[in-house]
N, CA, C and O of each residue as an XYZ file, in Angstrom:
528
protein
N       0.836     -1.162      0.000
C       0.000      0.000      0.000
C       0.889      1.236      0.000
O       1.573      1.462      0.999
N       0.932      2.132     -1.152
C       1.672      3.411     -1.023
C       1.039      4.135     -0.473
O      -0.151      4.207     -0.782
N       1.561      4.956      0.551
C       1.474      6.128      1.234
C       1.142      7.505      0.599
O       1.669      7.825     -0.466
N       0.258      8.339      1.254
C       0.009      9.407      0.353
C       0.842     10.484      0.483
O       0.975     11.107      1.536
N       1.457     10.753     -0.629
C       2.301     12.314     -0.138
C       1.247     13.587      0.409
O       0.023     13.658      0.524
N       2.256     14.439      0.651
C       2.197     15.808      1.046
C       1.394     16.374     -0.328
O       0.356     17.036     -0.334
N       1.880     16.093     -1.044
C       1.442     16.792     -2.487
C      -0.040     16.502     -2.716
O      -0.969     17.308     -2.755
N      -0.058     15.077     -2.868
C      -1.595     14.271     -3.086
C      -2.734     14.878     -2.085
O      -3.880     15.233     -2.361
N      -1.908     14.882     -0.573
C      -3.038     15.472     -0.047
C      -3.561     16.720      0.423
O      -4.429     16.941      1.267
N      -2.745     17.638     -0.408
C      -2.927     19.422     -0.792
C      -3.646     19.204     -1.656
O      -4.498     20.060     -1.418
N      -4.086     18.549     -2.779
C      -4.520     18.389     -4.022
C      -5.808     19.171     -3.654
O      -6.030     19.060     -2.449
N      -6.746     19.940     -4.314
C      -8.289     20.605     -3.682
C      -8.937     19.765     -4.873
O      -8.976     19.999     -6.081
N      -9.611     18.320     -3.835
C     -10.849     17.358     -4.921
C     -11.481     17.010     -4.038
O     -11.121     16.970     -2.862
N     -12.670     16.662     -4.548
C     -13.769     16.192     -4.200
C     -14.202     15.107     -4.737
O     -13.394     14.541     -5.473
N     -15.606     14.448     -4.560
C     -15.915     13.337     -5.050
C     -17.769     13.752     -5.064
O     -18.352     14.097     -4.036
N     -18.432     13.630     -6.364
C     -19.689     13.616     -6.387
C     -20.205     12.456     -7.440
O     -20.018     12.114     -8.608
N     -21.154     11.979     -6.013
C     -22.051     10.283     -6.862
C     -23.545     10.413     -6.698
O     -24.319     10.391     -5.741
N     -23.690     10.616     -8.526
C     -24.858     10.596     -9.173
C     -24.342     10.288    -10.436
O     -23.202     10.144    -10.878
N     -25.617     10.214    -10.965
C     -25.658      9.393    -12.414
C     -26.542     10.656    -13.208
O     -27.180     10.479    -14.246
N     -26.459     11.616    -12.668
C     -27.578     12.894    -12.598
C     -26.394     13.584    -13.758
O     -25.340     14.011    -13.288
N     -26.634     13.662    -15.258
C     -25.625     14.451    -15.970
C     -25.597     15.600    -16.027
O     -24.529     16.212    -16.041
N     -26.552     16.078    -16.065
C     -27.333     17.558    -15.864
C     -26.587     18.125    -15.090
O     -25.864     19.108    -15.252
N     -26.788     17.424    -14.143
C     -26.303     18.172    -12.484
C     -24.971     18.300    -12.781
O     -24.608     19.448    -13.041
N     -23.804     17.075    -12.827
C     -22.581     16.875    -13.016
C     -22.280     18.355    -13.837
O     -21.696     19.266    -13.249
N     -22.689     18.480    -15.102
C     -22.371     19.290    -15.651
C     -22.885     21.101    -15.195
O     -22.070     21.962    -15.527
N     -23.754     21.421    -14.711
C     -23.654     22.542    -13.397
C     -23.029     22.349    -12.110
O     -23.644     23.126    -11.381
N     -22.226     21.803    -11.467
C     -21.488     21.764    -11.062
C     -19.995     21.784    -11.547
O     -19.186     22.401    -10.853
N     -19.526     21.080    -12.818
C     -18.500     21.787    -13.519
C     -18.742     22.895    -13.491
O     -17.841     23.535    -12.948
N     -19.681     23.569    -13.876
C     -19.944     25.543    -14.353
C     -19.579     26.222    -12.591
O     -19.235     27.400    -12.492
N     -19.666     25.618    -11.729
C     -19.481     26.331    -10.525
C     -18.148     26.148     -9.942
O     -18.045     26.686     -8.840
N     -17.051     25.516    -10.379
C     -16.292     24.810     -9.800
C     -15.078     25.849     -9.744
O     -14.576     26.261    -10.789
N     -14.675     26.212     -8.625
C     -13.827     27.483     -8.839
C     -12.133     26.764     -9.312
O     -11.982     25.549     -9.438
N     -11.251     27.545     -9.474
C     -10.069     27.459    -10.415
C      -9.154     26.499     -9.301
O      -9.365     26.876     -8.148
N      -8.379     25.575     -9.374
C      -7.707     24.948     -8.858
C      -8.284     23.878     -8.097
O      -7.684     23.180     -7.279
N      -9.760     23.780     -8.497
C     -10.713     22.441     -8.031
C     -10.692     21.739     -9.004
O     -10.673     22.045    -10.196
N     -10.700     19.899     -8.062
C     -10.950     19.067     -9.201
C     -12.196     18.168     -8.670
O     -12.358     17.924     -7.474
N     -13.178     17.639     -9.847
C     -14.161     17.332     -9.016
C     -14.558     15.646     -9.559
O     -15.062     15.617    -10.682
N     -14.476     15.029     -9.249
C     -14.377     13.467     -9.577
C     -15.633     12.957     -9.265
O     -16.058     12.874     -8.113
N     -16.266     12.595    -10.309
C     -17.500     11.780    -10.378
C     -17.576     10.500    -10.598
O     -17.232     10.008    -11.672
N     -18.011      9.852     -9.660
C     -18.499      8.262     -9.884
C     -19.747      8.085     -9.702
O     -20.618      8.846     -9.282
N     -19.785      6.539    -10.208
C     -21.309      5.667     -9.796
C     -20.616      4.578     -8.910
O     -21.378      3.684     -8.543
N     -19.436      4.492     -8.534
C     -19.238      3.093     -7.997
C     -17.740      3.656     -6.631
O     -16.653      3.982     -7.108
N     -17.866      3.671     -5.629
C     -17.184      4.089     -4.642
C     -15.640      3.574     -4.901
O     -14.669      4.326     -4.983
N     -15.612      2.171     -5.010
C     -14.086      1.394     -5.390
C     -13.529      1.947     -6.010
O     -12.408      2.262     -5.613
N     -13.964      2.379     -7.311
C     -13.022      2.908     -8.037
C     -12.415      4.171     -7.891
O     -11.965      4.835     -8.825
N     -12.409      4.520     -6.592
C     -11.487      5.486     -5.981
C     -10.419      5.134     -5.291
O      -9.437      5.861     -5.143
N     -10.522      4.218     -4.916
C      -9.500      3.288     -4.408
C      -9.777      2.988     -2.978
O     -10.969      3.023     -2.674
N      -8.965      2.712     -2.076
C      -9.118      2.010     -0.640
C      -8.947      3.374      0.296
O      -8.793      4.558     -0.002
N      -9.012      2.911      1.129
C      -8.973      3.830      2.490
C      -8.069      5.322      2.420
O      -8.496      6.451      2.661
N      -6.750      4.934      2.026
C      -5.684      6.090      2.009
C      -6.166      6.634      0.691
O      -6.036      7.858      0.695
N      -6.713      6.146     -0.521
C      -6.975      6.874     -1.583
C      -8.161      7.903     -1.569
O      -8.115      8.934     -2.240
N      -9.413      7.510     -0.628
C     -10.803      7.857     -0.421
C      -9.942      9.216      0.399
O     -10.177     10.366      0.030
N      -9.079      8.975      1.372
C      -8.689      9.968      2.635
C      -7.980     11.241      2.096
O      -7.504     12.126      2.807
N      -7.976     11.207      0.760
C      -7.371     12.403     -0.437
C      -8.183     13.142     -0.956
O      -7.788     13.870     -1.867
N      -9.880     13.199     -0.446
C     -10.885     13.769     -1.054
C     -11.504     15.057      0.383
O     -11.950     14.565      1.420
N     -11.444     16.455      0.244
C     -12.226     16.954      0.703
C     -13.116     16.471      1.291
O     -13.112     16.041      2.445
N     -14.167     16.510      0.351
C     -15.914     16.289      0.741
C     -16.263     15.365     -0.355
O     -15.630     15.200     -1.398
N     -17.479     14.719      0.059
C     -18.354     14.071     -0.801
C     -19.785     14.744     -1.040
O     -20.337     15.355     -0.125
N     -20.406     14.601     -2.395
C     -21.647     15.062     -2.396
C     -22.128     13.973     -2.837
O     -21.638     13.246     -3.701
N     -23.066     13.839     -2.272
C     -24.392     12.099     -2.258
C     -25.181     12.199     -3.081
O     -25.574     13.362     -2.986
N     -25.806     11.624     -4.027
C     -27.406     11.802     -4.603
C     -28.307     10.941     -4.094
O     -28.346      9.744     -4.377
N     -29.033     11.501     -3.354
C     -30.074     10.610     -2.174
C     -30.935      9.897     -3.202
O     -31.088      8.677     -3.152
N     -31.506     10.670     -4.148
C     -32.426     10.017     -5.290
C     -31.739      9.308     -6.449
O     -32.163      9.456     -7.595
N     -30.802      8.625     -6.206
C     -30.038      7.621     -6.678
C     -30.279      6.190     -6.396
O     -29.931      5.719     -5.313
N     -31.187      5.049     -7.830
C     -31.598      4.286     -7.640
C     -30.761      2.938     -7.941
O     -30.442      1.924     -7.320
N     -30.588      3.449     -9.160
C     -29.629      2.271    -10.105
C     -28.634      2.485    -10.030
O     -28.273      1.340     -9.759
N     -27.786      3.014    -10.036
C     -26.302      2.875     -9.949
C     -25.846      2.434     -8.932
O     -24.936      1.612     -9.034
N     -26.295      2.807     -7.687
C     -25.636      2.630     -6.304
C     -26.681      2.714     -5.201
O     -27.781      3.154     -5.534
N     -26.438      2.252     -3.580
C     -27.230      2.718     -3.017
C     -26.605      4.095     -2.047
O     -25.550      3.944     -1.430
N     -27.116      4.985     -2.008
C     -26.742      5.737     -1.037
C     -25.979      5.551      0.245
O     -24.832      5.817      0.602
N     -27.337      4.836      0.972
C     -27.001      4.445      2.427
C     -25.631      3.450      2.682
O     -24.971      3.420      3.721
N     -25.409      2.713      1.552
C     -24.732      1.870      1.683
C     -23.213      2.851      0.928
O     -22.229      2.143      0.709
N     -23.122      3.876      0.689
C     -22.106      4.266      0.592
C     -21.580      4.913      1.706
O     -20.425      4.981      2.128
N     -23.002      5.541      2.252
C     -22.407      6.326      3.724
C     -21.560      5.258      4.825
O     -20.534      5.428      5.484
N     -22.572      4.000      4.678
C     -22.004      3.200      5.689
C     -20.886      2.761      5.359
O     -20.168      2.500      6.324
N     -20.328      2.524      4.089
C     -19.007      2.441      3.579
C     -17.840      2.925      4.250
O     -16.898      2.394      4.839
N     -18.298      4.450      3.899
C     -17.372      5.301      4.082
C     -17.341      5.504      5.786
O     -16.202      5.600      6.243
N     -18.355      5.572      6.678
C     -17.871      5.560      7.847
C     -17.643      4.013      8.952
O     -16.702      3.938      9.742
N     -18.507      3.095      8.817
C     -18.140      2.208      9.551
C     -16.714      1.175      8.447
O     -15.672      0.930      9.054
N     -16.782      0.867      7.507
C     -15.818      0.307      6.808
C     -14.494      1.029      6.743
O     -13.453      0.641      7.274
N     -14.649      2.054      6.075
C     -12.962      3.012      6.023
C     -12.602      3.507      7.236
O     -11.456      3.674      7.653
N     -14.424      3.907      8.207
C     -13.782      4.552      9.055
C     -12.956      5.771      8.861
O     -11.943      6.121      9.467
N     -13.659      6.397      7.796
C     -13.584      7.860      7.592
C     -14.297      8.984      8.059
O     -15.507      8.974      8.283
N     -13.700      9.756      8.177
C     -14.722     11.203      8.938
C     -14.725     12.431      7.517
O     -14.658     13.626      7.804
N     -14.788     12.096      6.373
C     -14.650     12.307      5.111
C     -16.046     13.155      5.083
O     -17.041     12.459      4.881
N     -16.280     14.637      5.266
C     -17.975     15.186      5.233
C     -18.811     14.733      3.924
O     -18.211     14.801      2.852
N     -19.892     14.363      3.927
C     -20.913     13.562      3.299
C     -22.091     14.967      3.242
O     -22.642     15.524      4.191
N     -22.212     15.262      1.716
C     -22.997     16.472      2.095
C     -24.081     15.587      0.778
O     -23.686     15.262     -0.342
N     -25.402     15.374      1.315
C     -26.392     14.212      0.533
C     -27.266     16.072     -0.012
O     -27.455     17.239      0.327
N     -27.431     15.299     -0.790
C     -28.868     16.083     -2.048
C     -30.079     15.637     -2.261
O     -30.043     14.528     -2.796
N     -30.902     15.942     -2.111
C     -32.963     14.910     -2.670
C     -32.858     14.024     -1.452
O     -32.157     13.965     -0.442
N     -33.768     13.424     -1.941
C     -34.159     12.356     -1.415
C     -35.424     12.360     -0.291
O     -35.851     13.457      0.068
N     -35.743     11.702      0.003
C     -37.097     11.832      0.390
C     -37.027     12.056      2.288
O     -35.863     11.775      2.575
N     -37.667     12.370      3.385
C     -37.548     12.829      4.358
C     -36.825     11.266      4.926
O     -35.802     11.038      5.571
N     -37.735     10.496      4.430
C     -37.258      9.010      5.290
C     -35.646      8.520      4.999
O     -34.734      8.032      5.667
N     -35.907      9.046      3.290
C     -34.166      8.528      3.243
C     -33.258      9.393      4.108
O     -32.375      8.984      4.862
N     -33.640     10.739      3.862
C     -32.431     11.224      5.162
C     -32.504     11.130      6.121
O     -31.437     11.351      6.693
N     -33.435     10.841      6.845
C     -33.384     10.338      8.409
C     -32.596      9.162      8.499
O     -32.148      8.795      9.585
N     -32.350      8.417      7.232
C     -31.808      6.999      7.188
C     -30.042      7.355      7.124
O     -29.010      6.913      7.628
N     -30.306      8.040      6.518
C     -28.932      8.894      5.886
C     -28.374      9.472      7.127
O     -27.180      9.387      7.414
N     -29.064      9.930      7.694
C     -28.490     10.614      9.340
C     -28.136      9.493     10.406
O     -26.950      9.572     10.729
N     -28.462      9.010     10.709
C     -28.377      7.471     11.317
C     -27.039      7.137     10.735
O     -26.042      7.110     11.456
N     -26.996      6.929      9.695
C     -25.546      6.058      9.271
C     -24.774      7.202      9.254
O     -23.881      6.975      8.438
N     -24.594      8.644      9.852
C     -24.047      9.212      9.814
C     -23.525     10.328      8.684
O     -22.628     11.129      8.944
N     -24.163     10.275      7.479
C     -24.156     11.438      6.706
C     -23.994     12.801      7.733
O     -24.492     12.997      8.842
N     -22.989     13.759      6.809
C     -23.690     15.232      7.586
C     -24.333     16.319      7.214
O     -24.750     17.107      8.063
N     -24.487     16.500      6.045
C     -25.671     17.628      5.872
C     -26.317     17.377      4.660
O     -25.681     16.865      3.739
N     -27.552     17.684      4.531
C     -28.709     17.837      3.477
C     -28.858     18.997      2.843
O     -28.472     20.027      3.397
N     -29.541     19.040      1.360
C     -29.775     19.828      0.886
C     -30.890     19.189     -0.265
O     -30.957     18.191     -0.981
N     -31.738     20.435      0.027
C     -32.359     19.855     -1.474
C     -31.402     19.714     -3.033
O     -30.183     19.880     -3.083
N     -32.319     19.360     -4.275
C     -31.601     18.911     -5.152
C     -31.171     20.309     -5.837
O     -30.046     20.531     -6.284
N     -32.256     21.218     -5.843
C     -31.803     22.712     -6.615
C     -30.632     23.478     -5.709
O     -29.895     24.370     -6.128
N     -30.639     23.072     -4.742
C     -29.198     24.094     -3.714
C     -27.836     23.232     -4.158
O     -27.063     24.060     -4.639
N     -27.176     21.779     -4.195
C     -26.512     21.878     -4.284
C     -25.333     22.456     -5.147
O     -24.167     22.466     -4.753
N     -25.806     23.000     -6.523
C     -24.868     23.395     -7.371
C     -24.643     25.077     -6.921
O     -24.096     25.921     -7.629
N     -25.180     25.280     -5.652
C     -24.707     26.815     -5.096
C     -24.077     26.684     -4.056
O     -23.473     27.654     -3.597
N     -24.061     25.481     -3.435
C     -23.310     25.206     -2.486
C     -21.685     24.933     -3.081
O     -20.937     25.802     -2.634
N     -20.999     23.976     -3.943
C     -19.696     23.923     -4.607
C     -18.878     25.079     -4.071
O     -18.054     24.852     -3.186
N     -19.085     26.571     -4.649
C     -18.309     27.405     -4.215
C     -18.460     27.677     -2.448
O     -17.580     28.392     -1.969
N     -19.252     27.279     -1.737
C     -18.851     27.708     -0.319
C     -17.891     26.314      0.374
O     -17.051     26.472      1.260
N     -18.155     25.289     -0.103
C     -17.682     24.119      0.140
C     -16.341     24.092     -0.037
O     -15.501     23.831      0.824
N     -16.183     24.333     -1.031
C     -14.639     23.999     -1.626
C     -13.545     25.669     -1.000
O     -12.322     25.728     -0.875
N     -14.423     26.609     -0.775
C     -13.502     28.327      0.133
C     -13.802     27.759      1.352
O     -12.996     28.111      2.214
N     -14.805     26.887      1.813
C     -14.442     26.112      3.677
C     -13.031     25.401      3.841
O     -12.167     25.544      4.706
N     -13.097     24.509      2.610
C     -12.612     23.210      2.302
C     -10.590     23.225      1.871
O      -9.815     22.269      1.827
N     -10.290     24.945      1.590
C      -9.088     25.288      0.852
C      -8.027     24.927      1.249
O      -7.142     24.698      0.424
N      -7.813     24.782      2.474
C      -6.844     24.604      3.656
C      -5.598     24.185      2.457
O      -5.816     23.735      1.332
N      -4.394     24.452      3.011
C      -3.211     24.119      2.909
C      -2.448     24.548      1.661
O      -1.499     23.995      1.105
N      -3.103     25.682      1.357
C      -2.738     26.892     -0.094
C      -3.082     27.659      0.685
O      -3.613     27.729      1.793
N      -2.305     28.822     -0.828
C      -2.955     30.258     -0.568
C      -3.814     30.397     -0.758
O      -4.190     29.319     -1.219
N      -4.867     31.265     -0.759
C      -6.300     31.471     -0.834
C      -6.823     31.991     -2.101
O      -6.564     33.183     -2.267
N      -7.505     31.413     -3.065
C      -7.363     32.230     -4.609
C      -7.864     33.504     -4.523
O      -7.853     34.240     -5.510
């Protein structure tokens, strides 16, 4: 297992899972300069524990049927990796986020806020640069 440099983990990325193209692509349009923003449908292919631990934040798509399950990514990411990696979920219906809260997600948003959220996320999120 290689170790992550210093470099890798200055890197300013994120990770957003939906299958939602629309969205994907307004969120590119918001994505300020020296962000990178990595989209999947499938959690693995980010790699294992030290690779996942190189990502800012995650953004969830609660109304995500087929590709993946939600809940089962949250629980992934915190009882399996045992990451404290912030989980910021989108849609989904009141029950799924109560479900979503339980397994420890941390914040909600409806589906029209998250592509205004990106820029406050990622100026919280800047740490370990200068500030653009």
């Amino acid at each position: 297992m290689a170790a992550p440099t210093i470099a890798s983990r200055l890197k300013r990325r994120f990770v957003v899972m939906t299958s939602d193209d629309r969205l994907l692509d307004r969120l590119k349009g918001e994505l300020p300069a020296a962000w990178e923003m990595v989209a999947t449908r499938d959690l693995e292919t980010l790699g294992d524990y030290q690779d996942i631990l190189l990502f800012r934040f995650l953004f969830l798509d609660l109304d995500e049927q087929a590709a993946f399950d939600p809940l089962d990514i949250v629980d992934t990411v915190r009882r399996e990796h045992m990451l404290n990696l912030p989980i910021f979920c989108f849609g989904g219906s009141e029950a799924l986020r109560d479900a979503a809260r339980l397994a420890r997600a941390d914040r909600f948003f409806e589906r029209d806020e998250v592509t205004g959220k990106v820029r406050l996320f990622c100026a919280q999120y800047r740490w370990g640069e200068e500030a653009d």
